[in-house]
N, C-alpha and C positions, 0 to 999 in steps of 0.2 A: 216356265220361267217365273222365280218369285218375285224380280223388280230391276227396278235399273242396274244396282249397284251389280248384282248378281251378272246380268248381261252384262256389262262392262267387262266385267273381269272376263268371262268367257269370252270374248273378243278378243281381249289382250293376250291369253291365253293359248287361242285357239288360231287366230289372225292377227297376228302382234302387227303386222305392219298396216293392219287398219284404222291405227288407232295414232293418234296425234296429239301432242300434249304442248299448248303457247303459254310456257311461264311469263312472257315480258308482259308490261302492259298495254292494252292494245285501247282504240278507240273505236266503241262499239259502232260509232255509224260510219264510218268505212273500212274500219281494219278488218271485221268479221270476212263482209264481201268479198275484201280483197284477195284476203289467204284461200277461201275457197275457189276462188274465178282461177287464181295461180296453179292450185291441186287442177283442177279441170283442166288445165293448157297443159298441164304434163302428165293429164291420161292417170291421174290419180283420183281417187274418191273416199278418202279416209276420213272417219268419225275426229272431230274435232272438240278438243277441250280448252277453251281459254278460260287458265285460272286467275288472271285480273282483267277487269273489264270497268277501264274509267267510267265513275260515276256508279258503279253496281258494286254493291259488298256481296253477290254469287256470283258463280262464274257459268259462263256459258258452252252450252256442248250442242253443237248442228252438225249434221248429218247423220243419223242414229244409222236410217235405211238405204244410204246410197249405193247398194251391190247387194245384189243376190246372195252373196255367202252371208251376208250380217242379216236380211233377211230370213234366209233358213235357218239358220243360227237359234232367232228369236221364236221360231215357231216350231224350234225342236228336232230341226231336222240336220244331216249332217252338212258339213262346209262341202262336202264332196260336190256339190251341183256347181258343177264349173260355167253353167251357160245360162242363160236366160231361157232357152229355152226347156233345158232340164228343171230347171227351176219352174218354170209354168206348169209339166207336166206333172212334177212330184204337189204343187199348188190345186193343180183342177184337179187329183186325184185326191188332194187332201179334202177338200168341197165338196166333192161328190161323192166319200163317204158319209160325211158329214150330213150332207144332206138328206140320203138317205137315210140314215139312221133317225134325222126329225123329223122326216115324213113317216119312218114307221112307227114311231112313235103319235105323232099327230094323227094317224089313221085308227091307232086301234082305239 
């Protein structure tokens, strides 16, 4: 992954309903919480982007990682890992090539 922008787009792309976009302007000390607390009561967990945020000339984007597909996504792997726990295994496999390969390198 070369950076954010890159990930984003693959999101939108890849898991378009990941992604959320709040044009109004919102008020960063309880609007943010709120819209997320709302995603959460309806069993959603989508990346959020509010592009006015009273008092901030940037705008703000939380939840980059909240679901395993955005997850693997950013570390290259496919959205295919439907579960948490597919997700962990394709993860501790990814670790423990990894690992090994710095230990055979650290050994010789």
């Amino acid at each position: 992954m070369s950076g954010l922008r890159t990930y984003l787009e693959l999101i939108k792309e890849t898991v378009p309903d990941q992604f959320v976009t709040v044009s109004e302007q919102i008020d960063w000390k309880y609007d943010i919480t709120s819209y997320v607390t709302e995603m959460k009561k309806r069993k959603i967990n989508p990346i959020v982007l509010f592009e006015k945020v009273k008092d901030y000339s940037i705008p703000v984007l939380v939840n980059l990682f909240g679901h395993v597909d955005r997850i693997s996504l950013s570390i290259g792997e496919s959205p295919q890992v439907r579960t948490r726990l597919g997700f962990y295994r394709e993860w501790n496999g990814c670790l423990a090539t990894n690992y090994l390969r710095f230990t055979w390198v650290a050994v010789r």
